[in-house]
Structures are given as C-alpha cells and as structure tokens.
N, C-alpha and C positions, 0 to 999 in steps of 0.2 A: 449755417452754424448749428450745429448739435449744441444743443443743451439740457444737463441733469442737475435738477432742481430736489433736494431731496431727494426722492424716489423719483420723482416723476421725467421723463424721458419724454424731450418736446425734439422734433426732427424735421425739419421743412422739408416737404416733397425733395429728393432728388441732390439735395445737399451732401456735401462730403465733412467731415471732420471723423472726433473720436468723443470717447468718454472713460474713465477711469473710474475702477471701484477696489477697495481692500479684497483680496485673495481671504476668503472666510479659513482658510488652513493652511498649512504648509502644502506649497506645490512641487513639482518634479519634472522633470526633463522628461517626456511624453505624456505629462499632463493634458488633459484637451478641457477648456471649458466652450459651452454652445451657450452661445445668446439667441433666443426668440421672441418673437411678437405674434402673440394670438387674438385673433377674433374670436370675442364674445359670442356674436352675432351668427356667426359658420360652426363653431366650436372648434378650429381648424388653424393649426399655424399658420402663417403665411409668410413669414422671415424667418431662416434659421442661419445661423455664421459660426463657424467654428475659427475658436484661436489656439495657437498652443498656451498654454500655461502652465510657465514659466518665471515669473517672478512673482509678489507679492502684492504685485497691482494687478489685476486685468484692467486693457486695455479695447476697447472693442471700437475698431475703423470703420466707416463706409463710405465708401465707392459709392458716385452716382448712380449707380444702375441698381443697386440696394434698394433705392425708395423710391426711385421714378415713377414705378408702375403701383406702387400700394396706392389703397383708396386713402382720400386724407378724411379723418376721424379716430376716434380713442380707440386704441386696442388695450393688452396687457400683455406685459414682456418678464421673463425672466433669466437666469443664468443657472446651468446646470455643469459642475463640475465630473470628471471624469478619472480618478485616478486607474490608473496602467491600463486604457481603454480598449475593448474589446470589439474589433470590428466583423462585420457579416464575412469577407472575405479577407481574412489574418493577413491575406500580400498587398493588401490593397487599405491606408489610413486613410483616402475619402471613401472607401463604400459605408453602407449606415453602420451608426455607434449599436451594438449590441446590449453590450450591459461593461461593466470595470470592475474592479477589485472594491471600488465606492462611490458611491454616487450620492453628490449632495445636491440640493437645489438650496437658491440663495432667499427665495421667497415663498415657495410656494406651501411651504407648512402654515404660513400667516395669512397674508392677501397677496397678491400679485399685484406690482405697481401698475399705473397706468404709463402707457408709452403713446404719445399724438403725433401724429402723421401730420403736418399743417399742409395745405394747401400754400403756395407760389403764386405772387403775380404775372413769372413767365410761363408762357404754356410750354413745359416739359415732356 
C-alpha cells in the first residue's frame, strides 16, 4: 500500500497502488508530468514515471517492478510538470523530455520531500 502523508511518500518495497496530488495549474491534453525519487547519497535519480497530465489531479501508479529492485531507505522525490513537451526525437513521446513551453517543478524551489522505500518481510 502506497502512502502520502503530507509530503511524505512511504512505499513498501515492491508494492503496487497510486497517490494523488492537486495539478499546481491548469493542464492540457499532451500535458506530461514526471514523478522522481532521488538519492541523496548518489546525487542520482533512480525512479522516474512519466504520466500524461490531464486533469486536475495527478495521479501517479506503480507497478511492482517500480520498486522491487530500489534499496529500501530515505530518498527525495519530486513532480515536474511539462507543458506542450519537447521531446530529443519529436516522432518519438518516450524518447527524453528536452525542455516545453514550461516547466514547473512542485517542490524543488523549497525542499524536496522525502519518499521511503520500506523494506518487506517477503523476499522480493
């Protein structure tokens, strides 16, 4: 079971669910927002998801295989919005994000929350 706690983003190893947060602006039909969790420790993402965004909530999913293999320990995660995004090869929306017409980030002008990885008592 995912859970967000205020800010704080707790995720047991390997677990599926979602979490929902207010859309900080009005969004748009090829909207993309990117959720990440960064190591402190690396200085180095190690999770990134992109969703489209599209209504007024984001909503961000995961799939077991999302967290299976993270180490469990505190990272810091944030959400970076994207409008009319700009990708490395224009025929291609998974190759990398380049840059958009805006780019907001949800936290990172302040602190960046923390997001913990727990550890399971099954071995996954």
């Amino acid at each position: 079971m995912i859970r967000l706690i205020q800010r704080r983003l707790i995720i047991p190893r390997g677990d599926t669910g979602s979490f929902s947060i207010p859309a900080l602006d009005t969004v748009e039909d090829g909207d993309i927002a990117v959720f990440s969790i960064y190591d402190t420790l690396t200085h180095k993402t190690v999770f990134e998801k992109r969703i489209a965004a599209t209504d007024s909530t984001l909503t961000i999913p995961f799939e077991h295989e999302d967290t299976v293999h993270l180490q469990p320990k505190k990272y810091l995660w944030d959400i970076k919005i994207y409008k009319n995004p700009v990708y490395e090869d224009e025929n291609d929306e998974t190759s990398p994000l380049i840059g958009g017409e805006k780019i907001d980030s949800y936290y990172a002008a302040f602190s960046l929350p923390i997001c913990e990885i727990k550890e399971v008592a099954q071995d996954v």
